[in-house]
N, CA, C and O of each residue as an XYZ file, in Angstrom:
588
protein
N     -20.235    -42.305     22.656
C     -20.464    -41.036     23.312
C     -19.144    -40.292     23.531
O     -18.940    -39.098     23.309
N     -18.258    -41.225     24.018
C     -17.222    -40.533     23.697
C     -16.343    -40.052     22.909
O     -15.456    -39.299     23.312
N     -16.461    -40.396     21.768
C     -15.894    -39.815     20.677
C     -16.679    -38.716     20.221
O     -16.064    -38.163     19.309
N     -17.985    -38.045     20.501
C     -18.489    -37.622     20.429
C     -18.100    -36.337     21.016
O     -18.014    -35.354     20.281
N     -17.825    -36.238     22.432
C     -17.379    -35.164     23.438
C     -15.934    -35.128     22.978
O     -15.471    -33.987     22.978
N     -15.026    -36.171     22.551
C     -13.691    -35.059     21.964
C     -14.131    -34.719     20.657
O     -13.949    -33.524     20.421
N     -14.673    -35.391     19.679
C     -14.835    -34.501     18.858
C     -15.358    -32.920     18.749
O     -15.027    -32.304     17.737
N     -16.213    -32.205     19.819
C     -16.642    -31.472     19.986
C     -15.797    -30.595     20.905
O     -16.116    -29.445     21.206
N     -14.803    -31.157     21.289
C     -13.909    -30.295     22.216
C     -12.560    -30.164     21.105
O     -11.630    -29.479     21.529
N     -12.457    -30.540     20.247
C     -11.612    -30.260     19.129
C     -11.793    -28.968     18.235
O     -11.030    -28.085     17.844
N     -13.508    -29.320     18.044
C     -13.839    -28.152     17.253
C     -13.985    -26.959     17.926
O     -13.862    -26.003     17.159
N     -14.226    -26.621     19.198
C     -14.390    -25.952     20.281
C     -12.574    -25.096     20.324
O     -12.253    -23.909     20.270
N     -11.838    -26.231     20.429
C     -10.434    -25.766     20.037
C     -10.001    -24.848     19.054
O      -9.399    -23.834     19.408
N     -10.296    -25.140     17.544
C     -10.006    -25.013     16.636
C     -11.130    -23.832     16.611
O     -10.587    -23.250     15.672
N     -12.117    -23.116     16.854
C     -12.837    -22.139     17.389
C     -12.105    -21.014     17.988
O     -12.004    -19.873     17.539
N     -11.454    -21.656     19.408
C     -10.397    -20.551     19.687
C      -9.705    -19.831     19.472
O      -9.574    -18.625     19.685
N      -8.921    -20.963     18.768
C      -7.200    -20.560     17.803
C      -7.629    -19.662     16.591
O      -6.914    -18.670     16.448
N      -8.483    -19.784     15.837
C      -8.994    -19.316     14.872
C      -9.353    -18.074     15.156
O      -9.179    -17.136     14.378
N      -9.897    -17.976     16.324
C     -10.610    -16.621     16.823
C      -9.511    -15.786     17.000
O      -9.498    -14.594     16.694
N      -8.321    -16.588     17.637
C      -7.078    -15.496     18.535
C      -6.399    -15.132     17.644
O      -5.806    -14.052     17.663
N      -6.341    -16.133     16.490
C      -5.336    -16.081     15.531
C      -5.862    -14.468     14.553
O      -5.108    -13.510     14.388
N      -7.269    -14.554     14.045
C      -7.638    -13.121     13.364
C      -7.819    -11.973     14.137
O      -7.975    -10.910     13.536
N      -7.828    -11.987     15.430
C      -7.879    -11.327     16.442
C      -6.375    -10.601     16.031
O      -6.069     -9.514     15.540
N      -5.678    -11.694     16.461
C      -3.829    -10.858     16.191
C      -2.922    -10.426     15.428
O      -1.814     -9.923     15.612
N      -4.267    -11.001     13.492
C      -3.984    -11.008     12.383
C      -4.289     -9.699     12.501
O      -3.151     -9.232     12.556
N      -5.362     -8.347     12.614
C      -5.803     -7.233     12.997
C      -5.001     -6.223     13.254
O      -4.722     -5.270     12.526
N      -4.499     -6.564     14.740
C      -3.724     -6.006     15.327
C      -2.363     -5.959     14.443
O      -1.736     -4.917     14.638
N      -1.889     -6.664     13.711
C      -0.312     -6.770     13.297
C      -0.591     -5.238     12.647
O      -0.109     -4.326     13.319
N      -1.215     -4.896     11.584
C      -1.189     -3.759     10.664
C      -1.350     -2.523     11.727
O      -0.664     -1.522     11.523
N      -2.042     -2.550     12.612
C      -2.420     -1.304     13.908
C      -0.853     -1.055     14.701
O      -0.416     -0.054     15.268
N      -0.374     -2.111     14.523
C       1.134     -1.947     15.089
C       2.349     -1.362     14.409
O       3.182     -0.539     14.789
N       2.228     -1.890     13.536
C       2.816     -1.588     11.898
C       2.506      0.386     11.917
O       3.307      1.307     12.076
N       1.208      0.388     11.710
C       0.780      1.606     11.824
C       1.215      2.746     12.918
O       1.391      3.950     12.729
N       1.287      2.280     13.652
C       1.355      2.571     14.768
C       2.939      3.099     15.029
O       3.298      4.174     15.509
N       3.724      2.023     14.571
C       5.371      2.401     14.322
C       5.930      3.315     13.451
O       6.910      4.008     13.725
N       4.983      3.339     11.813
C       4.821      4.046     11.059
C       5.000      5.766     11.418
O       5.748      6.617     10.938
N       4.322      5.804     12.106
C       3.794      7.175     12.564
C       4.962      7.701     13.393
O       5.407      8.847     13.321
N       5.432      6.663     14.239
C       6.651      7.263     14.766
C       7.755      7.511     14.457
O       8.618      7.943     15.221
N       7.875      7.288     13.366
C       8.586      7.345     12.042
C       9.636      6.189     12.342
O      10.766      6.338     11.877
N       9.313      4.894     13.183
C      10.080      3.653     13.270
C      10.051      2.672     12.291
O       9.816      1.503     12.596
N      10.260      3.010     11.170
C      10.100      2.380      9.689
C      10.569      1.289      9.977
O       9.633      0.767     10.582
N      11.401      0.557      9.961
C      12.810     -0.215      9.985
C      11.449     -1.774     10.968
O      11.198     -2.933     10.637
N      10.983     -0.946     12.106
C      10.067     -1.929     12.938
C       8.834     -2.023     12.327
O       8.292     -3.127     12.283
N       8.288     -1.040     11.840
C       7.196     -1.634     11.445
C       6.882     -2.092      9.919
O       5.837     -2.693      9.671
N       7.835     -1.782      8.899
C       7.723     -2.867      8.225
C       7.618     -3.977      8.126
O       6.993     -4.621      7.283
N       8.548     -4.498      9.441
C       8.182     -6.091     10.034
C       6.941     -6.752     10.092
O       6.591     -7.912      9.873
N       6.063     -5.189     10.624
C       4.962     -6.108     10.810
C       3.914     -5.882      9.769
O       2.922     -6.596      9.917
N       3.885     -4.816      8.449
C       3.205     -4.816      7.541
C       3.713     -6.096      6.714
O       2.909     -6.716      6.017
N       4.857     -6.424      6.788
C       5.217     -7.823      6.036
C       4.661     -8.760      6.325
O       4.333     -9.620      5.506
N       4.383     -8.824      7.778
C       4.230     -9.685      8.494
C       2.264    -10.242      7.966
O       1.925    -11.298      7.434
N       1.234     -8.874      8.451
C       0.319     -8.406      7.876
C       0.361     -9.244      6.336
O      -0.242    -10.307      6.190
N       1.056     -8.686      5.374
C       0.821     -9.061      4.423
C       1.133    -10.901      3.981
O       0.533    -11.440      3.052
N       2.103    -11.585      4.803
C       1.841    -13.085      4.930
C       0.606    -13.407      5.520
O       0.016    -14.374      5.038
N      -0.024    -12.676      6.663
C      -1.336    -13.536      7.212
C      -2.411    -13.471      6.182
O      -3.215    -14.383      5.989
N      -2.380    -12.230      5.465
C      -3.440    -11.455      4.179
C      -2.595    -11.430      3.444
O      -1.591    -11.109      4.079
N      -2.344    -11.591      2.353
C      -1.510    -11.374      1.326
C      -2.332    -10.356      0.124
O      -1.734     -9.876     -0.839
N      -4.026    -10.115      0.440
C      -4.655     -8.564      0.167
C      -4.910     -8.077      0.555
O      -6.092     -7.817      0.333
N      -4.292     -7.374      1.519
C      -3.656     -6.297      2.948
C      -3.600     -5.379      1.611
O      -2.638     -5.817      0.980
N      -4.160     -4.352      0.917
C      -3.410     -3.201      0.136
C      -2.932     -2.171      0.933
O      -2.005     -1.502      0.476
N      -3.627     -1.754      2.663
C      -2.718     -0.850      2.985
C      -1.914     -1.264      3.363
O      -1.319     -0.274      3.786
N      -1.017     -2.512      3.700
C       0.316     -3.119      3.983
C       1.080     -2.764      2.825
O       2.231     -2.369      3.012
N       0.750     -2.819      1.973
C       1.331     -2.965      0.334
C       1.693     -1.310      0.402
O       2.834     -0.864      0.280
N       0.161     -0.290      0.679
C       0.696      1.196      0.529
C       1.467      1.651      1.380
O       2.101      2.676      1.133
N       1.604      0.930      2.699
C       2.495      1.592      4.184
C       4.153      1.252      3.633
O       5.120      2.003      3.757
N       4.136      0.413      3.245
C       5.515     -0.658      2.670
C       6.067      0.514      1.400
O       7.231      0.910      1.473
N       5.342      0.918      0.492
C       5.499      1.958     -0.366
C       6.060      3.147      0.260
O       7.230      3.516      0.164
N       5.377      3.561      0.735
C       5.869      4.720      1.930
C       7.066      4.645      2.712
O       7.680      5.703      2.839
N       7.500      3.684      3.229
C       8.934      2.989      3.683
C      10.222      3.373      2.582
O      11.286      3.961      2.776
N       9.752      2.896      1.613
C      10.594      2.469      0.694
C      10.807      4.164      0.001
O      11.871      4.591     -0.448
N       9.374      5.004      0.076
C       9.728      6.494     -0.336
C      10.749      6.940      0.405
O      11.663      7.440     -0.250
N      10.910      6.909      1.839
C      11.242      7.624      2.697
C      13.064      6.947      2.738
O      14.018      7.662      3.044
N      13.198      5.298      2.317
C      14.237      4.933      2.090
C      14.820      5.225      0.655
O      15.737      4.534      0.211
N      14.331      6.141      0.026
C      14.571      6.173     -1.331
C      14.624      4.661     -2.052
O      15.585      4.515     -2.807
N      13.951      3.810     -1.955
C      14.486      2.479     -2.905
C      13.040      2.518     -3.780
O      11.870      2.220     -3.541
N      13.657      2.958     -4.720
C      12.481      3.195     -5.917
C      11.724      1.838     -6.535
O      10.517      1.618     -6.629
N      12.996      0.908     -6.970
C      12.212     -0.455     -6.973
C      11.155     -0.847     -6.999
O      10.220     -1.115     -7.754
N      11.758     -0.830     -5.063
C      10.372     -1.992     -3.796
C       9.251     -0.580     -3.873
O       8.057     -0.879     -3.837
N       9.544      0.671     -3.960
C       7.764      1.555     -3.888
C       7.531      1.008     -4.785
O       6.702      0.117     -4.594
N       8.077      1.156     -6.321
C       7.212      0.873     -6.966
C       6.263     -0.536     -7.179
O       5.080     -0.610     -7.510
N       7.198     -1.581     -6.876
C       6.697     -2.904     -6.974
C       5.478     -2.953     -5.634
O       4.529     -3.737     -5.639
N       5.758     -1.913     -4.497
C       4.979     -2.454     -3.378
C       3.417     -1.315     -4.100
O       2.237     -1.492     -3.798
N       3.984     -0.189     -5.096
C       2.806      0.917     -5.580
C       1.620     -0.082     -6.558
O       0.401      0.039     -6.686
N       2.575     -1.055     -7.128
C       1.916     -1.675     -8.486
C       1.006     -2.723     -7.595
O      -0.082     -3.102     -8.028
N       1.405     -3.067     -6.607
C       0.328     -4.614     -6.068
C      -1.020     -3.965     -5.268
O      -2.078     -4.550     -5.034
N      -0.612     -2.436     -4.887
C      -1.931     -1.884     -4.443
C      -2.924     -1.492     -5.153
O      -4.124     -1.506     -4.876
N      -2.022     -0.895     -6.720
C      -3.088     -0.702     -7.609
C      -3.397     -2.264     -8.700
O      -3.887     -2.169     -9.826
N      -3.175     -2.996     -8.352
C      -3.636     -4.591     -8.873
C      -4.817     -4.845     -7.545
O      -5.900     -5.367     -7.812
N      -4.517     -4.469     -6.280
C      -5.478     -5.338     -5.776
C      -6.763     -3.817     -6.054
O      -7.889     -4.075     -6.480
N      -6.482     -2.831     -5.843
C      -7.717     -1.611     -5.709
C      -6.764     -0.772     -6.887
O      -5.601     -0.443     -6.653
N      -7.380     -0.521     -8.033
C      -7.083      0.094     -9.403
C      -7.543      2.000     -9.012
O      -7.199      2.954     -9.710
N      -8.142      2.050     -8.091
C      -8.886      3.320     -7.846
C      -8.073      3.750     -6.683
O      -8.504      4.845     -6.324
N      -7.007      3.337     -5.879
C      -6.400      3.855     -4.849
C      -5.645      4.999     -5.426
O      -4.621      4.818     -6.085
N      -6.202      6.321     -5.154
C      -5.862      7.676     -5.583
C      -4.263      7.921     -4.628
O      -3.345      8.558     -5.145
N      -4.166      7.460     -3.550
C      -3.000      7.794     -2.931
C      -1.630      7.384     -3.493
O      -0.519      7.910     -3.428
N      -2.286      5.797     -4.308
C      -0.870      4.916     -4.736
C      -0.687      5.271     -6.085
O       0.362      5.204     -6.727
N      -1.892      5.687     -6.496
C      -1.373      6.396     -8.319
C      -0.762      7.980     -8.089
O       0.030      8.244     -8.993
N      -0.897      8.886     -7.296
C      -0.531      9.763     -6.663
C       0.620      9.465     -6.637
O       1.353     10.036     -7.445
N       1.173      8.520     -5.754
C       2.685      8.610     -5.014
C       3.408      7.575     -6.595
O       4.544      7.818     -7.003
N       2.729      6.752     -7.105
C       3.581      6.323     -8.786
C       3.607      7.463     -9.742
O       4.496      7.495    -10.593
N       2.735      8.373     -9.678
C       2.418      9.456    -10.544
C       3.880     10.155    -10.204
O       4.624     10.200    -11.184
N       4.530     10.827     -8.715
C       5.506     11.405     -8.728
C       6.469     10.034     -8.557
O       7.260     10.258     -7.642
N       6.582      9.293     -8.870
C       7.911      8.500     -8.650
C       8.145      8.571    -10.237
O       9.229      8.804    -10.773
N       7.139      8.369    -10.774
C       7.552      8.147    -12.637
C       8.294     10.016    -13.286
O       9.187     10.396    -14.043
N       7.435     10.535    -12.570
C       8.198     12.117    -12.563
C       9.677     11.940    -12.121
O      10.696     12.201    -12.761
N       9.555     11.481    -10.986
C      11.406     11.456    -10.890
C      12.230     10.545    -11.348
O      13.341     10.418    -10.835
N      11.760      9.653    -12.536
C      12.379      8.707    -13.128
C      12.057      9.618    -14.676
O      12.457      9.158    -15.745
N      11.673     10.283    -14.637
C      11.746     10.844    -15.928
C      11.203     10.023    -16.927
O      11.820      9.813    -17.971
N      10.110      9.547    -16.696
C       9.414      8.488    -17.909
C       7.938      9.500    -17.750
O       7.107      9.302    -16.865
N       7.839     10.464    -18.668
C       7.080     10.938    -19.341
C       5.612     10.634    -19.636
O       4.534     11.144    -19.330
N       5.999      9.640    -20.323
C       4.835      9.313    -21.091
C       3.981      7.847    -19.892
O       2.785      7.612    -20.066
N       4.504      7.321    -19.177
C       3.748      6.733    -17.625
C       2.989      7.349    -17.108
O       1.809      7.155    -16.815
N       4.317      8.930    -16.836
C       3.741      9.798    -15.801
C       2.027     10.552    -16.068
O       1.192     10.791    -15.196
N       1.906     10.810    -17.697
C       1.112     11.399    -18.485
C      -0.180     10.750    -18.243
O      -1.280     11.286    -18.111
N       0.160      9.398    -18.204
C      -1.308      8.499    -18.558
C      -1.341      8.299    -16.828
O      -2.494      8.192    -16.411
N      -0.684      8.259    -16.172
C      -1.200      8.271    -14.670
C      -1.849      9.303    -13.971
O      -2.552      9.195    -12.967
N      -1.518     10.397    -14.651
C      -1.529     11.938    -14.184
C      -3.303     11.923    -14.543
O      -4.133     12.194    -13.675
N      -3.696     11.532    -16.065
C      -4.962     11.294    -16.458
C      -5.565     10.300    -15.745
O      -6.711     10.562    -15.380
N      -5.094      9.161    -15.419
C      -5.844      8.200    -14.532
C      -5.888      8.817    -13.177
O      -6.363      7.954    -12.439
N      -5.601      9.980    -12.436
C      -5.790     10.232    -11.179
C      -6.856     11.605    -11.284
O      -7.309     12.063    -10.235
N      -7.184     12.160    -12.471
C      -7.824     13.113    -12.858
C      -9.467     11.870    -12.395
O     -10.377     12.214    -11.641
N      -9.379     10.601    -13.064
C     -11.115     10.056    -13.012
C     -10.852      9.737    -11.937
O     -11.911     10.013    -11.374
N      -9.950      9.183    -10.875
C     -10.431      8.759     -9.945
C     -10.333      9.047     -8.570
O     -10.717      8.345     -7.634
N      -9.771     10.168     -8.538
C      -9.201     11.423     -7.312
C     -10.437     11.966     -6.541
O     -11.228     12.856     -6.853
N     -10.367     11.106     -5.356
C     -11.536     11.125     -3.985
C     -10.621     12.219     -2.922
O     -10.413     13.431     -2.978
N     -10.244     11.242     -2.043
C      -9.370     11.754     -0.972
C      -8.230     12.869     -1.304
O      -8.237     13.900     -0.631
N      -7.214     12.685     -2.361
C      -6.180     13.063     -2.573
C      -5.992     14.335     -3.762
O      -4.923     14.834     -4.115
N      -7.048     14.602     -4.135
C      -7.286     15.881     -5.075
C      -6.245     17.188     -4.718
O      -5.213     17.709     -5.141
N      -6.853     17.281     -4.070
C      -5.655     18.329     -3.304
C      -4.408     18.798     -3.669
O      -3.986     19.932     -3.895
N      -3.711     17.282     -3.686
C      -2.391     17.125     -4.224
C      -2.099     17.075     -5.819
O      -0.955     16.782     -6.165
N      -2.931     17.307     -6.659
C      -2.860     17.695     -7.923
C      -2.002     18.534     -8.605
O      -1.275     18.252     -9.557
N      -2.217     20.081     -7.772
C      -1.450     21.151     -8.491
C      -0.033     20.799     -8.428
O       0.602     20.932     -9.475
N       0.653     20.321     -7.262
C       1.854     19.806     -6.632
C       2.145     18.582     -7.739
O       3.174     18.551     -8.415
N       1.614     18.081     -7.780
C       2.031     16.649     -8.652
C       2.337     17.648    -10.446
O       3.431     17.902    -10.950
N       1.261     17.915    -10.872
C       0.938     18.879    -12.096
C       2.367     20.030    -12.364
O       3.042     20.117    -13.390
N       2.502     20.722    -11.239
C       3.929     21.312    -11.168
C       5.078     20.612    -11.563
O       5.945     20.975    -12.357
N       4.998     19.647    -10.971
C       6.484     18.785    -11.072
C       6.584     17.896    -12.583
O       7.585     17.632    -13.250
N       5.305     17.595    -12.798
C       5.067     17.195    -14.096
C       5.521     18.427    -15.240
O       5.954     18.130    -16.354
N       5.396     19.434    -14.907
C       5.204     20.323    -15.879
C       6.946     20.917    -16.251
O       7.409     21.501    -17.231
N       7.488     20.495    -15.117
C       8.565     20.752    -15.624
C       9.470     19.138    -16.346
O      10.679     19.228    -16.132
N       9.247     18.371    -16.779
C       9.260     17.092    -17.572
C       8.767     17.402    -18.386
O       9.466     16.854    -19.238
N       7.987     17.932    -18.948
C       7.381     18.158    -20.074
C       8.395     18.351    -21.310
O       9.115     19.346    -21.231
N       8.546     17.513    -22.463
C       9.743     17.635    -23.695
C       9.640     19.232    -24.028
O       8.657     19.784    -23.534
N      10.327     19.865    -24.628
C      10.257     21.445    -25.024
C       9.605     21.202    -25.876
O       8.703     21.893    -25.400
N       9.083     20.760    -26.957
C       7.743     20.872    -28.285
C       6.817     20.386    -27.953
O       5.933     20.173    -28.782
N       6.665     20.040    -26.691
C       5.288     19.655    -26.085
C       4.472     21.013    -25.175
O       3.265     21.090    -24.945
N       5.630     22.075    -24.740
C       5.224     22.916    -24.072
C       4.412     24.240    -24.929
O       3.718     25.131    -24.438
N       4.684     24.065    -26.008
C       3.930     25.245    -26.797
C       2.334     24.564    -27.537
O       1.592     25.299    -28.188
C-alpha cells in the first residue's frame, strides 16, 4: 500500500512541474515580446532564445530574432533566423517579405525575383507591403531586363 501512495504522489509531482514548467514555457515569448516592443532588443532576445530552447518550433521566436538582427543590421543571423521560419511555415508572408528585401539589399536578383513571385501566391496579412518591396526591386532590375 505503500508504495502505492508514493508512487502516486510522484506522479502527482511530476503533474505539477510539468504544468509550471509549460505554464512559463508561454510566458518566455510574451516577455520576449513584450521587450521587443520596447525596443529592448538586446533583453529580449534572451528570451526568444530562450523560447526557442524550450520549443525549438517557436517560428515567431525565429521571426522576432529576425527582426533583432534587421534592426542590428547582421544580415547573416536574419537571414539564417528568416530561413528556419520559412522551413518550419513555408507560407509565412512576413518572413518571405522581410528575405524578399534583404536579398534586394544584397543585390542577388535572381532570389529576390523568385521570392517576390513566391509572396505574390501566398500574401495574407502583408499584401500591403508589395508596392514598397516591388519599388525597391525595381530598381535592381539588370538594364536589358527593364525594357
Amino acid at each position: 500500500m505503500k508504495k502505492y501512495f508514493y508512487l502516486i504522489k510522484i506522479v502527482l509531482l511530476l503533474i505539477f512541474f510539468s504544468t509550471n514548467l509549460l505554464a512559463e514555457k508561454s510566458d518566455i515569448f510574451n516577455k520576449g515580446k513584450n521587450l521587443f516592443e520596447k525596443k529592448e532588443f538586446d533583453k529580449s532576445k534572451i528570451y526568444f532564445e530562450r523560447d526557442i530552447v524550450f520549443n525549438p518550433m517557436s517560428e515567431k521566436s525565429y521571426l522576432y530574432l529576425a527582426k533583432i538582427f534587421f534592426q542590428n543590421e547582421n544580415d547573416n543571423e536574419q537571414e539564417k533566423n528568416l530561413s528556419n521560419v520559412l522551413a518550419l511555415n513555408p507560407e509565412n508572408d512576413e518572413a518571405v517579405y522581410m528575405l524578399t528585401l534583404l536579398k534586394i539589399k544584397q543585390t542577388n536578383y535572381d532570389e529576390a525575383k523568385e521570392l517576390m513571385n513566391k509572396f505574390d501566391l501566398i500574401c495574407k496579412s502583408f499584401c500591403i507591403k508589395k508596392n514598397e518591396m516591388e519599388k525597391k526591386f525595381s530598381e535592381l532590375i539588370p538594364k536589358n531586363e527593364k525594357n
